[in-house]
Each structure stands twice: as structure tokens, then as C-alpha cells.
C-alpha positions, -999 to 999 in steps of 0.1 A, spaced: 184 -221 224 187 -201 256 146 -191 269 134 -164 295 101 -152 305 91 -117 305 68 -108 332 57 -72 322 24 -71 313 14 -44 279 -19 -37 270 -11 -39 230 12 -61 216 18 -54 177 40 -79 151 56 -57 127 73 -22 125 58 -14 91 38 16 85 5 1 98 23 -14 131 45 16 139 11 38 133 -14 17 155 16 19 178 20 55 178 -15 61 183 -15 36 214 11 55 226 -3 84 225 -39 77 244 -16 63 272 -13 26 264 15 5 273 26 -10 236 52 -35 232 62 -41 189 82 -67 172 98 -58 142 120 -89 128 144 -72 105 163 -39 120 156 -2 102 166 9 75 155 -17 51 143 -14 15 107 -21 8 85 -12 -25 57 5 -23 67 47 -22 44 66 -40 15 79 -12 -14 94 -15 -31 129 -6 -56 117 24 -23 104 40 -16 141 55 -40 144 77 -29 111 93 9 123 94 -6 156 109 -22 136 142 13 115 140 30 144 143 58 133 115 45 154 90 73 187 92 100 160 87 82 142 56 77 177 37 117 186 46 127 149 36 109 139 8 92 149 -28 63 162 -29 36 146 -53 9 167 -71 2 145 -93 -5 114 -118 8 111 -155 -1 84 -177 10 73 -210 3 49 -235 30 24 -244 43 42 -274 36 78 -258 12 86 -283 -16 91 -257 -8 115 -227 -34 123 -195 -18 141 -166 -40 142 -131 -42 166 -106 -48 164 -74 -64 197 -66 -89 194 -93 -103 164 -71 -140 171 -59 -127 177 -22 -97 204 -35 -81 202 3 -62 174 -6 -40 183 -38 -7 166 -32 14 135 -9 46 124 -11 71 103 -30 90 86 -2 122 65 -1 103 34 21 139 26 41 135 65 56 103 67 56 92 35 78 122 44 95 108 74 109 75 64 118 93 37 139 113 60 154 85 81 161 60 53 176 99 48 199 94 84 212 57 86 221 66 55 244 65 25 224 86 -8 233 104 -14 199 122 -45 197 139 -43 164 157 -81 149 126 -101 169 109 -125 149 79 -135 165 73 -178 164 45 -179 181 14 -162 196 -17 -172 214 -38 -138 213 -80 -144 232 -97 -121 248 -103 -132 276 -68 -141 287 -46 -124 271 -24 -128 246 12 -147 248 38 -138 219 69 -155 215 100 -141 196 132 -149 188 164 -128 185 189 -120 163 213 -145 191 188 -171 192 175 -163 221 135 -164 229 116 -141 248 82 -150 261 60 -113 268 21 -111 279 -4 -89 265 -39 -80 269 -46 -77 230 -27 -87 196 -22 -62 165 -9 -81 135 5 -57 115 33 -84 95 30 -72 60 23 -97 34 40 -122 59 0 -123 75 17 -141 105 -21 -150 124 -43 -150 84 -12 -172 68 -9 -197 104 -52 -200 106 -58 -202 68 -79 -174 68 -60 -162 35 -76 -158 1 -59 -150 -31 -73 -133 -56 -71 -151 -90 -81 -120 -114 -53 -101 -98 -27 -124 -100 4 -102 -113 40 -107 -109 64 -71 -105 101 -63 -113 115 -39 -100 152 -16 -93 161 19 -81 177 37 -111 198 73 -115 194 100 -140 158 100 -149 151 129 -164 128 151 -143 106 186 -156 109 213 -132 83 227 -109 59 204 -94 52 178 -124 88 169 -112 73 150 -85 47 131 -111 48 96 -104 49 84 -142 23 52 -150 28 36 -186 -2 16 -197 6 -17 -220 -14 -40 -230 -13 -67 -203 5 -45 -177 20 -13 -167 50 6 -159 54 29 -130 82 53 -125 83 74 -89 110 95 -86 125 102 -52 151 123 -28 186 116 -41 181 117 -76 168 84 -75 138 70 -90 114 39 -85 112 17 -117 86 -13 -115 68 -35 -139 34 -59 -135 21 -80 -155 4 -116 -153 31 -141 -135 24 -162 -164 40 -139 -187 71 -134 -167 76 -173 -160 70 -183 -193 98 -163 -209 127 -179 -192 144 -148 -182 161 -137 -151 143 -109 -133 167 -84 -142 165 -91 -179 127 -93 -180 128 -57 -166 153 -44 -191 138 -62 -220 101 -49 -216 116 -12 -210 138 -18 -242 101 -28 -262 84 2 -250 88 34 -262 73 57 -234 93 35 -206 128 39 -230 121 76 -237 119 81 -200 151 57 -188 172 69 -221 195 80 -195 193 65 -164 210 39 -151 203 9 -127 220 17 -90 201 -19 -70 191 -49 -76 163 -60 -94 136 -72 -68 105 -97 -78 72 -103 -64 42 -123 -71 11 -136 -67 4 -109 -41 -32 -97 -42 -55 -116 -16 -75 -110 13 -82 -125 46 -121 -143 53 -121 -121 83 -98 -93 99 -115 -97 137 -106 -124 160 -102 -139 198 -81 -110 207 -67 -102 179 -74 -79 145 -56 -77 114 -46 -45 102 -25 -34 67 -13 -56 43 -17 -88 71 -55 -83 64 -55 -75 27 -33 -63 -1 -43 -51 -35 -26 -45 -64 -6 -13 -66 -12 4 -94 -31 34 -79 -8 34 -47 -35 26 -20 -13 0 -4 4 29 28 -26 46 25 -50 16 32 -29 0 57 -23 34 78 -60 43 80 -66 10 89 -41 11 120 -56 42 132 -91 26 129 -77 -2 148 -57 20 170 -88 42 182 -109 13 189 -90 -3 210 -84 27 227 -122 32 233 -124 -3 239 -97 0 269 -112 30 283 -149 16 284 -140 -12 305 -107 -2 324 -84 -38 336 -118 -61 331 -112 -67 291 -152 -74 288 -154 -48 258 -124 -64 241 -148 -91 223 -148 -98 190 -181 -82 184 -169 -45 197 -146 -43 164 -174 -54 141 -174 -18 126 -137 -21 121 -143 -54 101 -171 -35 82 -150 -3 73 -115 -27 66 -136 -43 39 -161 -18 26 -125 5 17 -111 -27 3 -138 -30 -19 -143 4 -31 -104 1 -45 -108 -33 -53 -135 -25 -79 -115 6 -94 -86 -20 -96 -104 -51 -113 -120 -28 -139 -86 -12 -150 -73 -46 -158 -107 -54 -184 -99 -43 -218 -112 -9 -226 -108 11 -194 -73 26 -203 -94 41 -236 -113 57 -206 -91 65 -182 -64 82 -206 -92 101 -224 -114 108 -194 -148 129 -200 -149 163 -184 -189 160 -181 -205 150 -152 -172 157 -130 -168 121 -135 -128 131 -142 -131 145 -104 -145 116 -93 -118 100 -102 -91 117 -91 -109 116 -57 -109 84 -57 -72 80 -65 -60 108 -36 -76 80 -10 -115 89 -7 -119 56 1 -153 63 18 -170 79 -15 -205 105 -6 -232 96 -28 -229 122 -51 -193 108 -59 -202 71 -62 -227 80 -85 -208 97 -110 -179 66 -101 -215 41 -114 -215 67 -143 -183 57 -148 -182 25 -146 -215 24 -172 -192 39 -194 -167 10 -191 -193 -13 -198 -207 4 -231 -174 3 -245 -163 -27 -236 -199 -39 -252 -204 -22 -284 -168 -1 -291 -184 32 -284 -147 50 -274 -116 53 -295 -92 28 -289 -56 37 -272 -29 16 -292 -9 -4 -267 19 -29 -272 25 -59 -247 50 -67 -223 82 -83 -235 64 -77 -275 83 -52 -299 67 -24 -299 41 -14 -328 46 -4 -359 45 37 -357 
């Protein structure tokens, strides 16, 4: 293994080219900071996770990406849901949100989409080092921070930084080496999932729908993208998966065989990738803020993704991350004092108050009764606003909003108590379907 030292000195050095790394990156960039990022795989790649969410755009805006997302991608106004036999229909929209300045996202093909934030964070000034797997770093404050990586030859570089950005995804390089890593038991889901053609699309902006079918002990959801080409996934428990015996390719066929919403839409479509598997993948981290380090994106915390928080959380957590350290810097110029862990102690405090607020919505929808709710939401109170406010990334709620979200969540409770709403029929993964 050949070994050479880098001498240049950055101020930010970020693992991972992901959405969160290239936008803490870009932002760096931008205020003037010297930002060196290690990406270990080399753009394009695929990776899950496509359908965004509304309070994205202003963030795309500041990035300055966000003409060549609108002439690249399909736009998203909104949310339908199904029951499992399609007997039950609820479509959201985003403009009927509480805040109405925020009615639609986009539906993005993750290999382009990462792809150009990369390549913008590269043209604001960014150091990308594309196939670098970083082995090792030793981030603190008051010395620095040394990160090792490793090339696609074998080779190891050796580069010095003032601060360290982990940004790795659900790799968690720093959580995973210093066991700061939680799971979380009551999310503990397993996902199919494969790229498919064909799927049928209506015209006018419910094309751009992402499509959620409820069952019983999971969901479908259905994204469609550029390309003809459209997102098909399944979660459920991992127990259910593992304990049938099947391949992952056949568990996702199967279940979209037994339900009749999911085979209505796919009648037609065929399968174009692989089928790709995940599992066990909701956690979160003891503590995001560190000896010169902080934890941003999925390498802090990832939740399940059935209301598509995951890009939206882990990019408004980079630019959190991004603009303190950028205050940080210019506070205290080349003497590092302010870059103790106690100046980010508002970051930790935000990274896990918006954690929680979707953490909350995402626990209740897997306790029995809150599809009854949520496909046959009330119109009083605006509690259907506060809703779909919630799902276009309000992830810091005013208090008129989180009280109707309580209301909301009272309601949950009554029914799941005493019965008081009618019941949605839903069939379970891998089951027949119901009897019509």
C-alpha cells in the first residue's frame, strides 16, 4: 500500500458526497471556506429515497440548482393514498397546506439528482475527491482534524482539517466507529424495492402524485420519475420478510400480486433493475455534536420513509450545520476557540427537536387505527391542513399548528380506545387479498 501526506490545510473536511455532504459543502463554499469532500463511490450511483418535499425549494433556491431540478425532473403536487383493495381513496395537496407558499417538490431520479448537487458544491470551489473511502479520522477541536482515505488504486492520502462534517449516509462512519448509534426497535421495517416501466400515469399534475398504498402491516409506495420510469418499494416488519423464505425479488412481486391497488397500478409495467433490500434502518445517534466534529443527515439519524423526510431532513440539517460553522469561523478567525462543542448546542437542539416532530407522525401511523384517520381525514379544525403541513417539511410547527397536530393525535387515541371512526379494510403483506 503506497502512503503520502497531504500538507494543505482546509478549514471543513466532509465524508460523503450525498445530498447532506455536497449541501454543507456548497454552503462552505460559498461563505469563502476552503472545503475538502470524500465521496467513496464515483457519481452516478443509484440510491432510494426520490420523492422530496415542498420546503426543499427554498434550500435549492440559496443552492442555486433549482432552474436545472424544475427542467430535469417531475414535479410533485401531491400525495395519494389508497387502501389495499382501492376501496378507500384520499388525495393531498400541497397548496391547501396552512402555509399555501409551498404547494409542490420534486420527484427525482437520486443518480442525477445527487449528481448535480455534487457537481455543484465542485463549482462553488469544493475539493471533491470522488472513489476515496475514508479509514480513518481523528476530528478535535482544538487540533484539528486528520482524515485518512483510500483510493480506488490502493493508495492512502493523509489531509488536515480544522473541523469534520460526517455526512456518510447510513454508513454513520464517526456514530457507527464510537457507538453512539441507537436503533429504533418500533420502527424496525425491512424495504424491497426496483425501478419499473409503463406505469400508467393521469395527466396534468396528479401525474406527478407519488402513490402510497396502505396494508395492514406495511405500505406500498409508487414515485414515478423522468424517463418513464417509476419507483416501486415495499416495508414491512423484517420479520415478515425473513420469515417467508423468499428471495427479495419474489417477496416484492408476490405482495404486489396480493394487493389489489398495487396490481391495478403495475397491470402494465414491467421491472427494468434489480430488486434492492434494506433493513433494520431506523435509529438515531446519542448525540450529533462532538470534539470537532458534528453529524449531519442520515449519519446522525434516519427515520422511516414513508412520508419522504429523509432529503429533506438531512439537507436542512447540512445548511444548519453549514451556517454555524460559518459563524463559528468568522467569530474567531485562525484561533478555533468558538469551534467548541458547546457553540453547536443549538444545532444538537434543532437536529433533534425536527427528528422528533417526524418521529412522532411516523410512530403513530404504524399504531392500528391511524390509516382510518389519515385516509378519512376531518376537514374541521384545519386539522387536514395541519397535516399536509407537516408532510411538505414544516418541521418547526407554530403553535397554532401543533395544536391542531395534539387535536389530531387525540383523535388517534379515541379511536384506537373505544372504535369511534370507521374502519378502512386492509389486507397484509404477502396475505391474499380480502374477500370483495
Amino acid at each position: 500500500m503506497s502512503f503520502y501526506v497531504n500538507d494543505a490545510t482546509h478549514d471543513v473536511a466532509i465524508i460523503g458526497g450525498g445530498p447532506s455532504g455536497s449541501t454543507c459543502a456548497a454552503l462552505l463554499a460559498q461563505a469563502g471556506r476552503r472545503v475538502v469532500l470524500f465521496e467513496k463511490e464515483r457519481f452516478p450511483r443509484f440510491h432510494i429515497g426520490e420523492s422530496l418535499l415542498p420546503y426543499n425549494l427554498d434550500l435549492f433556491r440559496r443552492l442555486g440548482v433549482l432552474e436545472e431540478l424544475d427542467a430535469t425532473f417531475v414535479q410533485k403536487w401531491g400525495v395519494k393514498l389508497y387502501s389495499s383493495d382501492g376501496s378507500v381513496f384520499h388525495r393531498i395537496r400541497f397548496e391547501d397546506a396552512l402555509d399555501p407558499g409551498y404547494p409542490m417538490a420534486y420527484q427525482v431520479l437520486r443518480s442525477r439528482f445527487d449528481e448535480i448537487l455534487l457537481r455543484n458544491a465542485r463549482r462553488l470551489g469544493v475539493e471533491v475527491r470522488e472513489g476515496h473511502t475514508v479509514v480513518e479520522a481523528a476530528p478535535s477541536w482544538r487540533d484539528g482534524c486528520s482524515v485518512v482515505a483510500r483510493d480506488a488504486s490502493g493508495a492512502t492520502v493523509r489531509t488536515r482539517a480544522r473541523f469534520l462534517v460526517d455526512a456518510s449516509g447510513r454508513d454513520a462512519f464517526v456514530a457507527a466507529r464510537r457507538g453512539l448509534r441507537v436503533m429504533l426497535p418500533r420502527l424496525r421495517k425491512a424495504a424491497v424495492f426496483a425501478h419499473y416501466e409503463g406505469v400508467e400515469r393521469p395527466a396534468g399534475r396528479e401525474g406527478g402524485d407519488i402513490v402510497l398504498i396502505f396494508l395492514r402491516n406495511g405500505w406500498f409506495w409508487l414515485i414515478p420519475l423522468p424517463d418513464d420510469r417509476t419507483s416501486v418499494g415495499l416495508v414491512t416488519d423484517g420479520n415478515v420478510i425473513k420469515s417467508s423464505g423468499l428471495a427479495p425479488e419474489q417477496v416484492l412481486e408476490t405482495a404486489i400480486e396480493r394487493c389489489p391497488a398495487a396490481r391495478s397500478h403495475l397491470e402494465r409495467a414491467r421491472r427494468v433493475s434489480e430488486v434492492y433490500a434494506a433493513s433494520d434502518y431506523s435509529y438515531r445517534c446519542r448525540r450529533r455534536v462532538g470534539d470537532g466534529f458534528l453529524l449531519v443527515g442520515d449519519a446522525g439519524a434516519f427515520i422511516d420513509p414513508v412520508f419522504s423526510t429523509g432529503v429533506w431532513l438531512g439537507m436542512s440539517s447540512a445548511r444548519a450545520a453549514a451556517d454555524r460553522l460559518v459563524a463559528a469561523f468568522d467569530r474567531d478567525g485562525v484561533r478555533g476557540e468558538s469551534l467548541a462543542p458547546a457553540t453547536f448546542a443549538g444545532y444538537e437542539r434543532d437536529a433533534r427537536r425536527h427528528f422528533a416532530t417526524y418521529l412522532g407522525f411516523v410512530t403513530r401511523f404504524y399504531e392500528p387505527g391511524f390509516i382510518d384517520l389519515f385516509l378519512r381525514p376531518s376537514a374541521r379544525l384545519q386539522l387536514k391542513e395541519a397535516v399536509t403541513t407537516l408532510m411538505a417539511g414544516k418541521a418547526d410547527p407554530p403553535l397554532a399548528m401543533r395544536a391542531r397536530l395534539g387535536l389530531f393525535y387525540f383523535a388517534l387515541w379515541l379511536h384506537r380506545s373505544f372504535g369511534v371512526f370507521p374502519r378502512v379494510p386492509l389486507s397484509g403483506v404477502l396475505e391474499e387479498e380480502l374477500p370483495r
